[in-house]
KOLKE-358116 format. One line per 2 residues: number of its first residue (from 1); their letters; for each residue x, y, z of N, C-alpha, C, O. Coordinates in Angstrom, 2 decimals, m for minus. Last residue first. Layout:
NUM) a) X,Y,Z,X,Y,Z,X,Y,Z,X,Y,Z; ... $
This chain:
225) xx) 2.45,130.57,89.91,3.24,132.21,90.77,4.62,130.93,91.09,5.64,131.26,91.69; m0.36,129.94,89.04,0.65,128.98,89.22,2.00,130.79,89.29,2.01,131.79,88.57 $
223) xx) m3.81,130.26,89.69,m2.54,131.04,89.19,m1.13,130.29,89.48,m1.05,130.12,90.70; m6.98,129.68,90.12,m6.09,129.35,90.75,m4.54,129.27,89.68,m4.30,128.27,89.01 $
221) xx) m9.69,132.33,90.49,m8.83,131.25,89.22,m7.24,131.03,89.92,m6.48,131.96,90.19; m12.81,132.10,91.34,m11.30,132.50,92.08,m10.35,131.11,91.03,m10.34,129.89,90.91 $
219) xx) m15.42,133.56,90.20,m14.33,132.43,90.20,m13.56,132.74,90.51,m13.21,133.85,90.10; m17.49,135.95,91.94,m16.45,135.64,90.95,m15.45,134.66,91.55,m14.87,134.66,92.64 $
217) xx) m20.11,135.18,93.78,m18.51,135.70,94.01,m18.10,135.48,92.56,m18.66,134.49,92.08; m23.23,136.02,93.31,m22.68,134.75,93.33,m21.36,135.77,92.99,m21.38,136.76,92.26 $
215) xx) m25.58,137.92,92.66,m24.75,137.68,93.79,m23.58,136.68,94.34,m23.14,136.60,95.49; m26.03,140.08,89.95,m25.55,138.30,90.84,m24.85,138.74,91.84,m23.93,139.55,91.97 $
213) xx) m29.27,141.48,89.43,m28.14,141.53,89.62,m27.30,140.06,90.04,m27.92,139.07,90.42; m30.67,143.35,85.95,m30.74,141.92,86.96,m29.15,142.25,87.67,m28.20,142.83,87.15 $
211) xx) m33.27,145.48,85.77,m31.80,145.21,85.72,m31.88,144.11,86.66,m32.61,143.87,87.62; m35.28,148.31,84.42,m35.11,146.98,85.21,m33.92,146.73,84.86,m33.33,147.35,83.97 $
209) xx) m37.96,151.23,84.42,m36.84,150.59,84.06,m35.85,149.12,85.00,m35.87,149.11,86.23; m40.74,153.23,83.47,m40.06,151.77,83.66,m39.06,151.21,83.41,m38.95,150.63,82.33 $
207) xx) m42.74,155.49,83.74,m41.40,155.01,82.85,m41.10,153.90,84.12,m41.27,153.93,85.34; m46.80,156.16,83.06,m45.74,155.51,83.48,m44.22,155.66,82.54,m44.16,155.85,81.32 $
205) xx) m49.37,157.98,83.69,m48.25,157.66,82.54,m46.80,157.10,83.59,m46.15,157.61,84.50; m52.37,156.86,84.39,m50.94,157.39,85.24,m50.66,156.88,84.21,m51.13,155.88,83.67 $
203) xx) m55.50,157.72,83.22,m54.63,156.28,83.63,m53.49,157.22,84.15,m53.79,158.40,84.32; m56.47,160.16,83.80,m57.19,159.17,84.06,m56.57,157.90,84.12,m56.95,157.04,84.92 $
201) xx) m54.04,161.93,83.28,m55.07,162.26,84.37,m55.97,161.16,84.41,m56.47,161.22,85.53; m52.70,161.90,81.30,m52.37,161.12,82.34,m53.32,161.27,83.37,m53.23,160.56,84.36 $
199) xx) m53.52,163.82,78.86,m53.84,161.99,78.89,m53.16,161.19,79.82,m52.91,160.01,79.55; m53.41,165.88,80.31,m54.84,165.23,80.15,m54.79,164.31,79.88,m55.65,163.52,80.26 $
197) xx) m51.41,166.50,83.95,m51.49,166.38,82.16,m52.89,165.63,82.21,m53.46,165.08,83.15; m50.30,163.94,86.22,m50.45,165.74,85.52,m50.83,165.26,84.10,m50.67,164.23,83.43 $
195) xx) m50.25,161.99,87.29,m51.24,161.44,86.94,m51.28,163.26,86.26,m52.36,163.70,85.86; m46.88,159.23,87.03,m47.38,160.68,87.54,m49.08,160.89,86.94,m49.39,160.04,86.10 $
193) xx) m44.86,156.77,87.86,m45.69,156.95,87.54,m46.25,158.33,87.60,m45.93,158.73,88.72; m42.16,154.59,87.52,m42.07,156.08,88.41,m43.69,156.13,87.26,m43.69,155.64,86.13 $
191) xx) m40.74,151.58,88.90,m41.73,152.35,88.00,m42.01,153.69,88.78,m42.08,153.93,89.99; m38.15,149.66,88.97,m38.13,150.54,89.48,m38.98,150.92,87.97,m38.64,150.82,86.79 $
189) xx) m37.15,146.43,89.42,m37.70,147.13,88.92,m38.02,148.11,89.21,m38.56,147.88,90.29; m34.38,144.25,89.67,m34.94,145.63,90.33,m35.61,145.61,89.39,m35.23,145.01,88.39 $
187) xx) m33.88,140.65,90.50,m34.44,141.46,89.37,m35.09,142.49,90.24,m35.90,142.26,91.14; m31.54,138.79,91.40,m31.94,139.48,91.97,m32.75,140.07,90.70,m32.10,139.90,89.67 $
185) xx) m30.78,134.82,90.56,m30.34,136.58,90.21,m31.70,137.33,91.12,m32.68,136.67,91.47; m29.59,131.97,91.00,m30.55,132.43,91.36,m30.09,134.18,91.49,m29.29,134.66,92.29 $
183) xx) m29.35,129.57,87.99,m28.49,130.81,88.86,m29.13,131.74,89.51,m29.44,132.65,88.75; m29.13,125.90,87.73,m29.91,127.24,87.70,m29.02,128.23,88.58,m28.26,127.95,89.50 $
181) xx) m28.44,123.58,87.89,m28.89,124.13,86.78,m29.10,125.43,86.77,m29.25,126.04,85.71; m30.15,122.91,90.88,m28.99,122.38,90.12,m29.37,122.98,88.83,m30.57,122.96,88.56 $
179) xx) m31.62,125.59,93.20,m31.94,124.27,92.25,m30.67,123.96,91.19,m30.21,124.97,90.67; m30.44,126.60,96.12,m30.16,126.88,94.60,m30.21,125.70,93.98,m29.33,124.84,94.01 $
177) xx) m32.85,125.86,98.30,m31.53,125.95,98.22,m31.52,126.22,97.06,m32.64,126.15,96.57; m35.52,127.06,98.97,m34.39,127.54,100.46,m32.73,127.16,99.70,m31.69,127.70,100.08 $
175) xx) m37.17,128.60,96.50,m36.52,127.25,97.14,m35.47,127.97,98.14,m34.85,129.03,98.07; m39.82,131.10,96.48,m38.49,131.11,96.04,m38.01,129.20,96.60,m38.95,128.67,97.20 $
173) xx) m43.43,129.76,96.30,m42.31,130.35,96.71,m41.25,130.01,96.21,m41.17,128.97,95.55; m43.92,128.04,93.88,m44.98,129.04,94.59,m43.76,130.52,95.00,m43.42,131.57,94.45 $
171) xx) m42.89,126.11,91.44,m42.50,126.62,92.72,m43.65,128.18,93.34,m43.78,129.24,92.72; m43.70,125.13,89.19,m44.19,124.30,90.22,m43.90,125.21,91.84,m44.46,125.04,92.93 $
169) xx) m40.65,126.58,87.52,m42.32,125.65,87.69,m42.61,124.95,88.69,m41.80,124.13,89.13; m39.58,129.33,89.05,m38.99,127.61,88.44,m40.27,127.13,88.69,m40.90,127.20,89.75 $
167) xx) m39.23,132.63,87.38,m39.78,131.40,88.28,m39.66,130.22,88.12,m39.60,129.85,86.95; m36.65,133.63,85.37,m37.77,134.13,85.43,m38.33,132.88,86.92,m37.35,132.29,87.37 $
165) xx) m34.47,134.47,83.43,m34.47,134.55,84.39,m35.95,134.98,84.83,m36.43,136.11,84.76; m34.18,132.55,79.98,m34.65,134.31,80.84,m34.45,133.57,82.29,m34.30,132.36,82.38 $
163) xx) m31.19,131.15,78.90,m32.28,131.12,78.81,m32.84,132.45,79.68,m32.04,133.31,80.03; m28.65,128.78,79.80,m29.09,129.99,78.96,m30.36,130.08,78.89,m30.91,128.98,78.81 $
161) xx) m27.79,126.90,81.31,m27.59,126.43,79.90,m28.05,127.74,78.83,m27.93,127.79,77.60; m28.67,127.71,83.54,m26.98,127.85,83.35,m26.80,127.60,81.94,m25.79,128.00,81.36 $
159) xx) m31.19,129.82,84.20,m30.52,128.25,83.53,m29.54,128.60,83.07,m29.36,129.56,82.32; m32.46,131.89,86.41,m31.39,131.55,85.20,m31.06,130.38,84.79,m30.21,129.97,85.58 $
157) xx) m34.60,133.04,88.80,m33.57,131.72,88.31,m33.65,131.49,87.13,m34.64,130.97,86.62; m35.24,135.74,90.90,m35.30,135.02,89.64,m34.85,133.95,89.63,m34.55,133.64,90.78 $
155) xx) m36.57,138.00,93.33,m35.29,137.09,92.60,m36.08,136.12,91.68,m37.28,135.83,91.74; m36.80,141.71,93.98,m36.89,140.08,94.08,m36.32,138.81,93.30,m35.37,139.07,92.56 $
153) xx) m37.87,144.59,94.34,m36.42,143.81,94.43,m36.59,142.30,94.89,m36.49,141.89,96.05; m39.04,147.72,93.10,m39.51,146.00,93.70,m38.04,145.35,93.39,m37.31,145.58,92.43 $
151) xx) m39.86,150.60,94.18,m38.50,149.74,93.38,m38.82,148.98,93.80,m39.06,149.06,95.01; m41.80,153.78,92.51,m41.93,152.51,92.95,m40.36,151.27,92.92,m39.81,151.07,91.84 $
149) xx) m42.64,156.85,93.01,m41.49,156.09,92.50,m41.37,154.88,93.52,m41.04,154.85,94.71; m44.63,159.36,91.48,m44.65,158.20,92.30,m43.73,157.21,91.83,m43.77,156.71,90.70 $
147) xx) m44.84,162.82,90.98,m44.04,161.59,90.72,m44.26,160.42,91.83,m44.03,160.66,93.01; m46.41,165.77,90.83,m45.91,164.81,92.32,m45.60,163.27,91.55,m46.57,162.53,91.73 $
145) xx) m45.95,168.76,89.75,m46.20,167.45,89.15,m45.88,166.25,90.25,m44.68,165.96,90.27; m45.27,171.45,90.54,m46.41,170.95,90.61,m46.87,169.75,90.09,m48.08,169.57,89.96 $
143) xx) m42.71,171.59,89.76,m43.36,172.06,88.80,m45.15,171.81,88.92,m46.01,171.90,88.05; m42.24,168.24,91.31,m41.31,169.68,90.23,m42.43,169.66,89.41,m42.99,168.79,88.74 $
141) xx) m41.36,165.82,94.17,m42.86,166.77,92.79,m41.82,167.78,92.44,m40.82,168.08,93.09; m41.18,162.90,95.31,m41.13,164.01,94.63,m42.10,164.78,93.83,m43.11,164.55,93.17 $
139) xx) m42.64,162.19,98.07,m43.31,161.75,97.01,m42.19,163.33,96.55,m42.24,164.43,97.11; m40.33,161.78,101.17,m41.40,162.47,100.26,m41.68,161.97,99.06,m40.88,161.09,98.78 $
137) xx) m39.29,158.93,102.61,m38.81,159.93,102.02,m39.75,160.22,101.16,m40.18,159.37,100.39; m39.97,156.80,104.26,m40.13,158.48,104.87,m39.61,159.64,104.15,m39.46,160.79,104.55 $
135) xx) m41.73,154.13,103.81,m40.90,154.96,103.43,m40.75,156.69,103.56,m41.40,157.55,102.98; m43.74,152.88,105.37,m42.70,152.28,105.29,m41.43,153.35,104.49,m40.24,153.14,104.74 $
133) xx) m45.16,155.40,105.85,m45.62,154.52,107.04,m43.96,153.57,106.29,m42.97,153.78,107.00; m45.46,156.69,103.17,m44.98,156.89,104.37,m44.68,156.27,104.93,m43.46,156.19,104.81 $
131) xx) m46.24,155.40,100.41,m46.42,155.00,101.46,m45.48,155.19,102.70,m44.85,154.27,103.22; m45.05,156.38,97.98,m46.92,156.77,97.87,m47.23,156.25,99.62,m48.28,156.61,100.14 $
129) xx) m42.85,155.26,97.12,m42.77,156.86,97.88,m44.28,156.99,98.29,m44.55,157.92,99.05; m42.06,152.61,98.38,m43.37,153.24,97.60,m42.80,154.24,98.15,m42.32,154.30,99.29 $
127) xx) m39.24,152.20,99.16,m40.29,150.54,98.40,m41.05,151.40,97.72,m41.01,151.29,96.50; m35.70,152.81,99.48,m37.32,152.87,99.29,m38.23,152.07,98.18,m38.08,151.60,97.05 $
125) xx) m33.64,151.17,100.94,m33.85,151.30,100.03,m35.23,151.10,99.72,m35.88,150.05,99.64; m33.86,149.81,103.77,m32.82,150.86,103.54,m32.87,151.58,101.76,m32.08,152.49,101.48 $
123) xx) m36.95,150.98,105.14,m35.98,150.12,104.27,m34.98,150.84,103.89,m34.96,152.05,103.69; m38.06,150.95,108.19,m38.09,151.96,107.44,m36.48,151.04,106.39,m35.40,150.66,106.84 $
121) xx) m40.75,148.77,109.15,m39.41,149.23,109.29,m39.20,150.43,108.18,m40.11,150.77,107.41; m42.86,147.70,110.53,m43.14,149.50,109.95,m41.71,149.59,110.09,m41.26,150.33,110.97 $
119) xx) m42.93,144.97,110.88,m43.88,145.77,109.76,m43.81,147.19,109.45,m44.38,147.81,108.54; m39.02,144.52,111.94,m40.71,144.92,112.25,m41.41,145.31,111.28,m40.80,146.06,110.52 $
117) xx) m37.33,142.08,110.28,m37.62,143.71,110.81,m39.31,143.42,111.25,m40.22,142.62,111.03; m36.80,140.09,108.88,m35.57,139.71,109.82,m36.65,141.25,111.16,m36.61,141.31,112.38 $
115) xx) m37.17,139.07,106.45,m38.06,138.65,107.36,m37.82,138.99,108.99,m38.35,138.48,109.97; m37.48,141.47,103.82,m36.69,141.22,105.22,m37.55,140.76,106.38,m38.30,141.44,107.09 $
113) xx) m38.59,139.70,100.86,m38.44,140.44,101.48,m37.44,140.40,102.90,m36.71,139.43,103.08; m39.45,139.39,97.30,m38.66,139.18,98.51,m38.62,140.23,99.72,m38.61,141.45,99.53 $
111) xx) m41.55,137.65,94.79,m41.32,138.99,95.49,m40.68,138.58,96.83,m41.14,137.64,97.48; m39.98,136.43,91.79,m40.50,135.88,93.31,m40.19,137.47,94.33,m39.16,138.11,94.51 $
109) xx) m40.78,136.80,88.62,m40.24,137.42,89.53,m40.80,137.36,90.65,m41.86,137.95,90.88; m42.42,137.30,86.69,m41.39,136.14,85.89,m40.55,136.35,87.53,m39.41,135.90,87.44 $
107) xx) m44.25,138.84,86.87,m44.95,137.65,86.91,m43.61,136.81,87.09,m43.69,135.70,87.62; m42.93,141.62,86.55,m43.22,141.21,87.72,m43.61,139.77,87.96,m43.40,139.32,89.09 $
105) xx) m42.17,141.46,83.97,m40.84,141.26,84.99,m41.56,141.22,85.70,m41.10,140.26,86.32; m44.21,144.57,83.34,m42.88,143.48,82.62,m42.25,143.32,84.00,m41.92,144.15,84.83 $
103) xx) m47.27,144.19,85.69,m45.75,145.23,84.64,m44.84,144.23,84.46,m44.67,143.25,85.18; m49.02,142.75,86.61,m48.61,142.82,85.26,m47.60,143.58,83.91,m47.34,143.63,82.71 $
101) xx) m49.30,144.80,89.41,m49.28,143.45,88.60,m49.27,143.77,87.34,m49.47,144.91,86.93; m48.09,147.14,91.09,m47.68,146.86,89.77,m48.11,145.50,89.24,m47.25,144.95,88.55 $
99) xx) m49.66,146.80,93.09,m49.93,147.86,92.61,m49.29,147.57,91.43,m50.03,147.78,90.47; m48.08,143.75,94.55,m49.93,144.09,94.15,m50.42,144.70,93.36,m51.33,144.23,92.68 $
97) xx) m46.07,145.23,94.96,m45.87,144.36,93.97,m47.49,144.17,93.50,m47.96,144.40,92.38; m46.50,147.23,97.31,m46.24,147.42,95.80,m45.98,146.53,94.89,m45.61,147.01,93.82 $
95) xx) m47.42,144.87,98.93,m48.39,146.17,98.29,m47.73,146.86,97.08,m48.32,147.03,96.01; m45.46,143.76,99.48,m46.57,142.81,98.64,m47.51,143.75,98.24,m48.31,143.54,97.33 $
93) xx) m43.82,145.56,101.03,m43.26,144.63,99.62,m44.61,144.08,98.64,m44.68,144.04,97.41; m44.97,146.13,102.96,m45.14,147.18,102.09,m44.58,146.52,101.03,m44.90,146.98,99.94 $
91) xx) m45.27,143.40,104.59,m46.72,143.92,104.09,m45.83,145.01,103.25,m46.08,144.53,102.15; m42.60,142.97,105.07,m43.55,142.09,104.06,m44.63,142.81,103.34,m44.90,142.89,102.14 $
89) xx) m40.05,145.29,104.93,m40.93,144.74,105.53,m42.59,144.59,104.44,m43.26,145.31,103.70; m37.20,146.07,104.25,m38.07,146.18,103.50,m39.09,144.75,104.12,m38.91,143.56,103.85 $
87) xx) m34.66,145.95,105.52,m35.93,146.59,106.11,m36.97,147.01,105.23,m37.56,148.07,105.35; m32.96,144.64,102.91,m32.92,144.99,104.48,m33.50,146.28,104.44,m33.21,147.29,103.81 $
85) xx) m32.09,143.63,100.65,m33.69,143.79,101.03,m33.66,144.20,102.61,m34.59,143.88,103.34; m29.57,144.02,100.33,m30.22,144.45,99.30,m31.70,144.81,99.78,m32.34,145.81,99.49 $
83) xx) m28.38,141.99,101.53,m28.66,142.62,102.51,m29.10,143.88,101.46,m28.89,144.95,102.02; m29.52,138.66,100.89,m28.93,139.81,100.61,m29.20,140.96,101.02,m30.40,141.21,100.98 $
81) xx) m31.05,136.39,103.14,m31.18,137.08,102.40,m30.01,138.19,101.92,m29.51,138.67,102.93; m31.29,135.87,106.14,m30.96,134.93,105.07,m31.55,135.41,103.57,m32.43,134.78,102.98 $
79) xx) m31.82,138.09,108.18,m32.91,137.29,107.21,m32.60,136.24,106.10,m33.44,135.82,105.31; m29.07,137.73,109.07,m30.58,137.40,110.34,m31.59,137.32,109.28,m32.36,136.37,109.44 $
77) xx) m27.13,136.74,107.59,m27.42,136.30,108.66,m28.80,135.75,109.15,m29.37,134.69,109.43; m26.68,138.62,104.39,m27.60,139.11,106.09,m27.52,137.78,106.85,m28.67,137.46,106.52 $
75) xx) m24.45,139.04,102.47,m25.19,137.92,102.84,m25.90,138.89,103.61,m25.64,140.07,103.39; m23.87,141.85,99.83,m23.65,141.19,100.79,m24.85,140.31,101.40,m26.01,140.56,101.09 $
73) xx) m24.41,144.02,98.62,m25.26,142.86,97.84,m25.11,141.93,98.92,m26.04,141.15,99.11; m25.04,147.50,98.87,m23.98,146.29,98.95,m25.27,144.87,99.24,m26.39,144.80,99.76 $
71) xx) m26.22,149.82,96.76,m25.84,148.85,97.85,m25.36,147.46,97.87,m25.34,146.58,97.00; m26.00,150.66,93.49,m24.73,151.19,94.85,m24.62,150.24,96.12,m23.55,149.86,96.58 $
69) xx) m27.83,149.72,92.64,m26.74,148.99,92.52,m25.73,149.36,93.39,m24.85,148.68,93.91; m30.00,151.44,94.34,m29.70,149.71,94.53,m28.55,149.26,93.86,m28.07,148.27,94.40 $
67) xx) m29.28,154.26,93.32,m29.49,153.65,94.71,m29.25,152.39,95.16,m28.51,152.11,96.10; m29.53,153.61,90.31,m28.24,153.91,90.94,m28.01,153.63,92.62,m27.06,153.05,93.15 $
65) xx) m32.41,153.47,90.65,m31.87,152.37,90.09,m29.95,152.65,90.62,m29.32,151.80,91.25; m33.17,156.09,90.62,m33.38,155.16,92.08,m32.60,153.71,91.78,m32.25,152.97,92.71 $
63) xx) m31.57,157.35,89.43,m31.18,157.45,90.16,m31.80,156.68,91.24,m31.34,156.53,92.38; m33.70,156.77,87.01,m32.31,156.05,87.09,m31.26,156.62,88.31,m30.07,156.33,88.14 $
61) xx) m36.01,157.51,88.03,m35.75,155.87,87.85,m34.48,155.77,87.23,m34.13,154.65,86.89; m35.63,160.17,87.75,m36.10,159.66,88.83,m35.69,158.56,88.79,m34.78,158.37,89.60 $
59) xx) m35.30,160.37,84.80,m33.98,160.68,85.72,m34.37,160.53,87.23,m33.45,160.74,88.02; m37.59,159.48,83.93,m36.52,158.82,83.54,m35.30,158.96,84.20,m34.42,158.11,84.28 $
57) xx) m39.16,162.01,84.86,m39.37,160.44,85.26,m38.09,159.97,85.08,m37.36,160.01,86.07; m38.33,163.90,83.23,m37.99,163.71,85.19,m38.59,162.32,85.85,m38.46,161.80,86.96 $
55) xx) m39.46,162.86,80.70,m37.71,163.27,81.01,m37.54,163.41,82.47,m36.48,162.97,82.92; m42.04,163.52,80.63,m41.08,162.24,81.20,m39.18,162.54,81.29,m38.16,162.31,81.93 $
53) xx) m41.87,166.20,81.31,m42.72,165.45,82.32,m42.05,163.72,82.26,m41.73,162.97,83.18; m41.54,167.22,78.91,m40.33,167.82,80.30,m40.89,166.62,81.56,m40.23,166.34,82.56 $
51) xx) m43.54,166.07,77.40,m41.90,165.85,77.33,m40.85,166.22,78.49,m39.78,165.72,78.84; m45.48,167.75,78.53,m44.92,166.33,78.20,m43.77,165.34,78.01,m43.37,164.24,78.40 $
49) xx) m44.62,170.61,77.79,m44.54,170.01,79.17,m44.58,168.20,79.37,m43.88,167.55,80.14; m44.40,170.01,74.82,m43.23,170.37,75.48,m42.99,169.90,77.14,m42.06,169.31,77.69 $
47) xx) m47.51,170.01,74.46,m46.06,168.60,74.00,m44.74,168.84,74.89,m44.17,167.95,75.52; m48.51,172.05,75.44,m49.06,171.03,76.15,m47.66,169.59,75.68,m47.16,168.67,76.34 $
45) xx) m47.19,173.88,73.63,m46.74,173.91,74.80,m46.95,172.50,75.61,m46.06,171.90,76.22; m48.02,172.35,71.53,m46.79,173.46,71.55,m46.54,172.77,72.65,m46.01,171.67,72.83 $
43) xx) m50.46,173.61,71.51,m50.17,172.25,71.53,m49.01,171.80,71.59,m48.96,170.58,71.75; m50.73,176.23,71.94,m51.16,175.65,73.34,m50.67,173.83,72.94,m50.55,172.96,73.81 $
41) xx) m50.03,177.13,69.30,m48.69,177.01,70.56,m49.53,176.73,71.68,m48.93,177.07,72.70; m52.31,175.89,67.68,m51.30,175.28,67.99,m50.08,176.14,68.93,m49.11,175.43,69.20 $
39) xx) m54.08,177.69,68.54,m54.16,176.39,69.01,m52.72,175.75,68.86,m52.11,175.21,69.79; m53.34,180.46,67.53,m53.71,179.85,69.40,m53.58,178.51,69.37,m52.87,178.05,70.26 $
37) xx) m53.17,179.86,64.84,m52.65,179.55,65.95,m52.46,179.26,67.31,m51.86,178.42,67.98; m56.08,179.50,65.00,m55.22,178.33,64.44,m54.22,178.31,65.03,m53.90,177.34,65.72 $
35) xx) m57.19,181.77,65.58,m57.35,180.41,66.20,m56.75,179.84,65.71,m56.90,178.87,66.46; m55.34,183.58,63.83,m55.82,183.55,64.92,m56.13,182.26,66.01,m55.45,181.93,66.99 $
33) xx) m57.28,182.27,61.72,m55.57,182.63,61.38,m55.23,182.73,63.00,m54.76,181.67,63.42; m59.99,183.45,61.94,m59.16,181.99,61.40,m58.29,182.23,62.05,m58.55,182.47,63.23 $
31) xx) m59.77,185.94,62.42,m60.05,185.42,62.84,m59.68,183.91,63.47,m59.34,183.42,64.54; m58.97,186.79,59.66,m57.78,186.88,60.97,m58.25,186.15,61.56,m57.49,185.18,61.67 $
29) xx) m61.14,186.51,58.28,m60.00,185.67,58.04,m59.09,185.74,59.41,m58.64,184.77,60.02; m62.96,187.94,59.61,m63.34,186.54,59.97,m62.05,185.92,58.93,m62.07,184.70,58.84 $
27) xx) m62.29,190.31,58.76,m62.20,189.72,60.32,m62.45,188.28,60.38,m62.05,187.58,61.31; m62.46,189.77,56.24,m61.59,190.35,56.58,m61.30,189.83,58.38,m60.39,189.20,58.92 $
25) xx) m65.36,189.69,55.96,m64.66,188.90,55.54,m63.54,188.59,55.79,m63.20,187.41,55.71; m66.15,192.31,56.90,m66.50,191.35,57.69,m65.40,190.16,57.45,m64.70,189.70,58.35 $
23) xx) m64.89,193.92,54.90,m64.57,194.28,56.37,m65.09,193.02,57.13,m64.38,192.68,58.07; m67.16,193.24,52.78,m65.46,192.53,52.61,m64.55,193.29,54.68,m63.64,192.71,55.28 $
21) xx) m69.11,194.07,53.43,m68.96,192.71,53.65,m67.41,192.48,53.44,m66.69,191.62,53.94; m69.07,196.83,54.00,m69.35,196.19,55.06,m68.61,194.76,55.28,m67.98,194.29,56.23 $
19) xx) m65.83,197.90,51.20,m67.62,197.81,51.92,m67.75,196.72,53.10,m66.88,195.87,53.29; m63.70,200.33,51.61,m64.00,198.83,51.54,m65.18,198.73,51.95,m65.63,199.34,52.91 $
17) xx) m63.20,202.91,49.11,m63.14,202.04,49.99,m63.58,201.16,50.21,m64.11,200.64,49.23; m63.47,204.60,46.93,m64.77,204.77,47.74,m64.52,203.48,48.65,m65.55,202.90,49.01 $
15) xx) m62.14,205.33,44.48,m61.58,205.73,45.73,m62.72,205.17,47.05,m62.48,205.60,48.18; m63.37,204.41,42.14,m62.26,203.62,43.14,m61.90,204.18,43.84,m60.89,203.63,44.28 $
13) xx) m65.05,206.80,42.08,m65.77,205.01,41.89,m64.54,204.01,42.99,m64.68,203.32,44.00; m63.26,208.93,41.58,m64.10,208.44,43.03,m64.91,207.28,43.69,m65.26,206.91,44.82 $
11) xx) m62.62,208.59,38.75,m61.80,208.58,40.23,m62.74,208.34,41.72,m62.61,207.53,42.63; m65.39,208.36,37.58,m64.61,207.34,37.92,m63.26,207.48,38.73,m62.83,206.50,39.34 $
9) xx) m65.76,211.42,37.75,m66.79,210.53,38.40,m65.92,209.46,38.97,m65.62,209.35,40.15; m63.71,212.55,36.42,m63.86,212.53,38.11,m64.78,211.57,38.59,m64.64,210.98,39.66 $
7) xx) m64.60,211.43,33.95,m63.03,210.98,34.65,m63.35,211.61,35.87,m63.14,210.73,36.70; m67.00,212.94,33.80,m66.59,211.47,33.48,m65.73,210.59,33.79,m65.86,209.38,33.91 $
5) xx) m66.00,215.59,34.12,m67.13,215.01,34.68,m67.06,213.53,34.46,m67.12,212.99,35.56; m64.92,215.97,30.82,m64.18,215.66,32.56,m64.66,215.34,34.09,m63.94,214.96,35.01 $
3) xx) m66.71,215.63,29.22,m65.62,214.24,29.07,m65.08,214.44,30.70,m64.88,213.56,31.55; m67.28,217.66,29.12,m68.67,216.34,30.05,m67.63,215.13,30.19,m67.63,214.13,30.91 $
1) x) m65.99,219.43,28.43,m66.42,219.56,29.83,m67.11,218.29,30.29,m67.42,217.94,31.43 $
């Protein structure tokens, strides 16, 4: 009889469940586990919108870049200029070139414009979306994110012998004629900037993309017929 008193006792030793502290222990693992994740699908997410954020940059600046190669490169007459810069009036040219100093290509690059229009012309190819007054087409936004899409269009000179397309020393301004040696090219730059998100909220995350163009005719190769 005492032997079985002995074996019930110890059935009930292990039946007697979980105590305070291991229940605490317990919550404060999930706990963990819990925040950890939370955190990471908010980092998750915060990468993903990042990513969705330049990816509409990049397709901003290559459709504004599609804009300028589409236009016609042709002379102008009235500003002696390629008709590339028509109605892109001085003051909004020198403000966005101002706003981008030191982006690639701007230093190496004579800013141009249509001397030919009034100060509040409307260009045939937008200068600042950030500036109405010369460009009337809206600041895009998706998703609550408002994109600023900048295209500077100014010219260069090439050495025929090879070399970058960049300013001819000594020269302030562009030269009225094409210096000997040299190939005077058009350089777009087109910067799309946005300020969403936490590590764009104090500097603007920028995409940036450029292309040179000629305006000079293709050789007319004389064919014996």
């Amino acid at each position: 009889m005492k032997h079985l008193n002995r074996l019930v006792s110890s059935d009930r030793d292990t039946d007697r469940g979980m105590t305070l502290i291991e229940v605490v222990v317990a919550i404060s693992l999930i706990g963990i586990i819990a925040t950890a994740a939370i955190s990471l699908t908010i980092t998750s997410i915060a990468s993903i919108t990042t990513q969705q954020r330049s990816q509409v940059a990049i397709a901003l600046a290559s459709n504004a870049m599609e804009t300028v190669t589409a236009h016609t490169l042709s002379f102008n007459p009235d500003s002696g200029e390629s008709r590339i810069y028509d109605g892109r009036a001085e003051a909004a040219v020198v403000a966005a070139w101002t706003s981008l100093a030191g982006f690639p290509g701007t230093d190496s690059t004579y800013p141009v414009w249509d001397s030919s229009v009034l100060p509040v012309s409307a260009p045939d190819i937008p200068i600042d979306t950030a500036n109405p007054t010369n460009d009337p087409t809206p600041p895009p936004t998706l998703n609550g994110t408002e994109y600023r899409v900048r295209t500077l269009i100014g010219a260069c000179y090439q050495p025929n012998a090879g070399g970058d397309c960049a300013r001819l020393t000594g020269e302030a301004t562009p030269p009225v004629t094409e210096p000997a040696g040299y190939s005077k090219l058009i350089r777009v730059v087109v910067v799309v900037s946005w300020t969403a998100g936490g590590e764009c909220a104090v500097t603007a995350c920028t995409y940036q993309t450029s292309t040179l163009l000629d305006v000079h005719q293709d050789l007319k190769w004389k064919v014996n017929g």
